[in-house]
C-alpha positions as CSV (number, residue, x, y, z in Angstrom):
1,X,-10.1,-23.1,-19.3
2,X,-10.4,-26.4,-18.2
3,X,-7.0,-28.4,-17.1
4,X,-6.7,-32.1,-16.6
5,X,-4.9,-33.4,-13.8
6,X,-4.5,-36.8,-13.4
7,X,-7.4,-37.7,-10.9
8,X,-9.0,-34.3,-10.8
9,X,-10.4,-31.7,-13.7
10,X,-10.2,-28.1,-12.5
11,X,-11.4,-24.8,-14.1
12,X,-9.0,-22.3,-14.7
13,X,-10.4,-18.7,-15.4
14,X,-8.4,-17.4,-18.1
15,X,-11.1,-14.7,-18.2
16,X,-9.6,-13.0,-15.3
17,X,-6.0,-13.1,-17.0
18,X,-7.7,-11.4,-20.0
19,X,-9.0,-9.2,-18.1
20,X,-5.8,-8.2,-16.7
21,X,-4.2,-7.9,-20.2
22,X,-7.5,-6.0,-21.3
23,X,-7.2,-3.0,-18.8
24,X,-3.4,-2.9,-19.1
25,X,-5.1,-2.2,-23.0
26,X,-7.2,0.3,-21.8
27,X,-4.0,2.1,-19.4
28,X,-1.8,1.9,-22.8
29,X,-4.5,3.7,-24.5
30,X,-5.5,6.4,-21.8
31,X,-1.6,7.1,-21.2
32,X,-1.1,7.5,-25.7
33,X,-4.1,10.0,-25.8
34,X,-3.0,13.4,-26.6
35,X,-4.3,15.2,-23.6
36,X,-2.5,12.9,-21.2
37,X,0.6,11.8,-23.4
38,X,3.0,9.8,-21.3
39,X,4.7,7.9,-23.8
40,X,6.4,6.1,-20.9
41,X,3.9,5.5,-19.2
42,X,1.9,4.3,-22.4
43,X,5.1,1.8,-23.0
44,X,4.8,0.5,-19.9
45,X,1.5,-0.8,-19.9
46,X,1.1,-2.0,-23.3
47,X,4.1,-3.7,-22.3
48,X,2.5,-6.0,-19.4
49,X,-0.3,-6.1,-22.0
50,X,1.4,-8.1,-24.3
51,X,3.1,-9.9,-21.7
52,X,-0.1,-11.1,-20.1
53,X,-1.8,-12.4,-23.1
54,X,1.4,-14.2,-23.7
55,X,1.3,-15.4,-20.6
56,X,-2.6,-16.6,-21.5
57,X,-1.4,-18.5,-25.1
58,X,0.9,-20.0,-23.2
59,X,-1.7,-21.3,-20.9
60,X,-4.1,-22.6,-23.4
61,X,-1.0,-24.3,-25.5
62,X,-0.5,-26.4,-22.2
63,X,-4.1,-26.9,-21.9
64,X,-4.2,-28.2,-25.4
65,X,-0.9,-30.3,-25.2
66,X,-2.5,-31.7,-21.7
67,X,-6.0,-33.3,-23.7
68,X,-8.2,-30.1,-22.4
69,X,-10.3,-27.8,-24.4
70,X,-10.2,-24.0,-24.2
71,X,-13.2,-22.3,-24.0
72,X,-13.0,-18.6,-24.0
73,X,-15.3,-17.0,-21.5
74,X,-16.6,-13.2,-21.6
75,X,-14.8,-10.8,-20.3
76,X,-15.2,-7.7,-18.4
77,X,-15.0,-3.8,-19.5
78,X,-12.2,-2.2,-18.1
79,X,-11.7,1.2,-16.7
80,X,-10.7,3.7,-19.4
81,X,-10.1,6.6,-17.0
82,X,-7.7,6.8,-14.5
83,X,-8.0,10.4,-13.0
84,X,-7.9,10.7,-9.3
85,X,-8.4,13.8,-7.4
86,X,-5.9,13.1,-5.0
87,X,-3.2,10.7,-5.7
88,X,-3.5,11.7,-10.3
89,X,-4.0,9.2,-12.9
90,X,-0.4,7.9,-12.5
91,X,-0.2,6.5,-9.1
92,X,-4.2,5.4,-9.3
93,X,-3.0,3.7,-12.7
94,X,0.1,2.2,-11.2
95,X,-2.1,0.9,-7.5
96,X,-4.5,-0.7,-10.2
97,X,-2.1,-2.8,-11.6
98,X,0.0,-3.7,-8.8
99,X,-3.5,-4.9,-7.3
100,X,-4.1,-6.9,-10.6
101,X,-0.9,-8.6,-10.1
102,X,-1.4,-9.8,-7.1
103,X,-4.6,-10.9,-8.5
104,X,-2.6,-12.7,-10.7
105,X,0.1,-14.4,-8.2
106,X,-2.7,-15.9,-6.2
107,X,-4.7,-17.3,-9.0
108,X,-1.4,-19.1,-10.0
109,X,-0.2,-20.0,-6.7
110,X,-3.9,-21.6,-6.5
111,X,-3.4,-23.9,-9.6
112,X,0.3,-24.3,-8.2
113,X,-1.2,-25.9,-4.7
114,X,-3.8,-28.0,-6.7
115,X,-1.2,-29.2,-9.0
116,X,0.8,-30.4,-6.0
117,X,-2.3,-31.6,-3.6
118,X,-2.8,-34.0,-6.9
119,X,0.5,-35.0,-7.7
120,X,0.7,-33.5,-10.8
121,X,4.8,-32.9,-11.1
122,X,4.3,-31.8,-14.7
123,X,1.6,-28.5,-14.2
124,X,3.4,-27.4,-10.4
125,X,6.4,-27.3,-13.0
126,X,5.2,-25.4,-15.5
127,X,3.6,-23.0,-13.7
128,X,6.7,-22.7,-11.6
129,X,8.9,-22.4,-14.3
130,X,6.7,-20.5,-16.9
131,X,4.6,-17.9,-14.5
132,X,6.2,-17.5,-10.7
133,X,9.3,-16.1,-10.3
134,X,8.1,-13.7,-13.3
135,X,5.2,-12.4,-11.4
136,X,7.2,-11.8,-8.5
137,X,9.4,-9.4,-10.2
138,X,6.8,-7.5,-11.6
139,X,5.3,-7.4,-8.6
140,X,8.3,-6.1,-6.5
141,X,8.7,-3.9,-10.0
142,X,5.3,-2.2,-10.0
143,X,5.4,-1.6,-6.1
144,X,8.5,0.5,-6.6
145,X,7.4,2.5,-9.1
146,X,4.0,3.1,-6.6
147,X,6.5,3.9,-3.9
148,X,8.6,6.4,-6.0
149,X,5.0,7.7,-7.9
150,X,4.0,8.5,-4.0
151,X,7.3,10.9,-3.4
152,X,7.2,12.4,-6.7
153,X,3.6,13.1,-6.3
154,X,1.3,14.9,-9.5
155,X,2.4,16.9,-11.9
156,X,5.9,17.6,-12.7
157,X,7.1,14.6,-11.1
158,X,5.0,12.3,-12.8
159,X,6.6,13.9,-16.3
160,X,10.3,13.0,-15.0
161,X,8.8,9.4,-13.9
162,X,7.5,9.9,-17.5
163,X,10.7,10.0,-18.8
164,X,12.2,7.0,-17.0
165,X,9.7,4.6,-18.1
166,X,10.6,5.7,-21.7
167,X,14.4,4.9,-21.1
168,X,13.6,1.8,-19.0
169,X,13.9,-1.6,-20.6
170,X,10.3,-3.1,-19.8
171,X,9.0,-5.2,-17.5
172,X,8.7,-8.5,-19.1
């Protein structure tokens, strides 16, 4: 995506944030199959899936109210297995997306310093107001549920985590 700032014209990859919302697709799928079946856990992602490519409209409607033009770029496969020998397809699944949303948070912090280096009061806003504070609390989110994942450890553990995630309200 391309994004006009008033002196400057600067690319934003929404490729990557597809991504993201892609292989939270592909953890929502892996997590519903019926020889892994964590509904919770299922929930969960397909949860920040949606979220994320709401997060993506919402860029491209502020690209197109800006003047830019969207262009949608390929994007990449994701993982569709999650086993781990040592830490289980749980914790691996849950490090994997707390790494994506710091992936996330810096890409956004990137447009946020551009947006202020150019003077652009009306992007540093939105993405302050529309993306920041959000991504920070899923962040701080997703990094408790790694730390708890880590003392529960495989197996039975996981299934009460499971269960949590099931009564939990969602991340978004």
């Amino acid at each position: 995506m391309v994004f006009y700032v008033p002196s400057i014209i600067f690319w934003w990859d929404d490729s990557v944030e597809s991504s993201i919302s892609y292989g939270y697709h592909a953890m929502f799928a892996y997590f519903d199959r019926d020889n892994v079946a964590l509904e919770g856990f299922a929930k969960f992602f397909n949860e920040l899936s949606l979220r994320d490519r709401g997060q993506v409209e919402k860029l491209m409607r502020y690209q197109n109210k800006r003047g830019g033009r969207v262009q949608l770029l390929e994007i990449s496969l994701p993982l569709s297995e999650f086993d781990h020998g040592v830490k289980g397809h749980a914790l691996h699944a849950m490090e994997f997306a707390l790494s994506m949303e710091k992936i996330a948070n810096a890409r956004l912090l990137h447009v946020h310093r551009i947006a202020l280096r150019n003077h652009d009061a009306q992007l540093a806003d939105f993405v302050e107001s529309e993306f920041l504070s959000m991504q920070v609390e899923a962040i701080k989110k997703i990094a408790e549920h790694v730390s708890q994942l880590r003392r529960v450890g495989a197996g039975h553990g996981v299934w009460h985590f499971n269960q949590m995630l099931l009564r939990e309200g969602g991340i978004a």
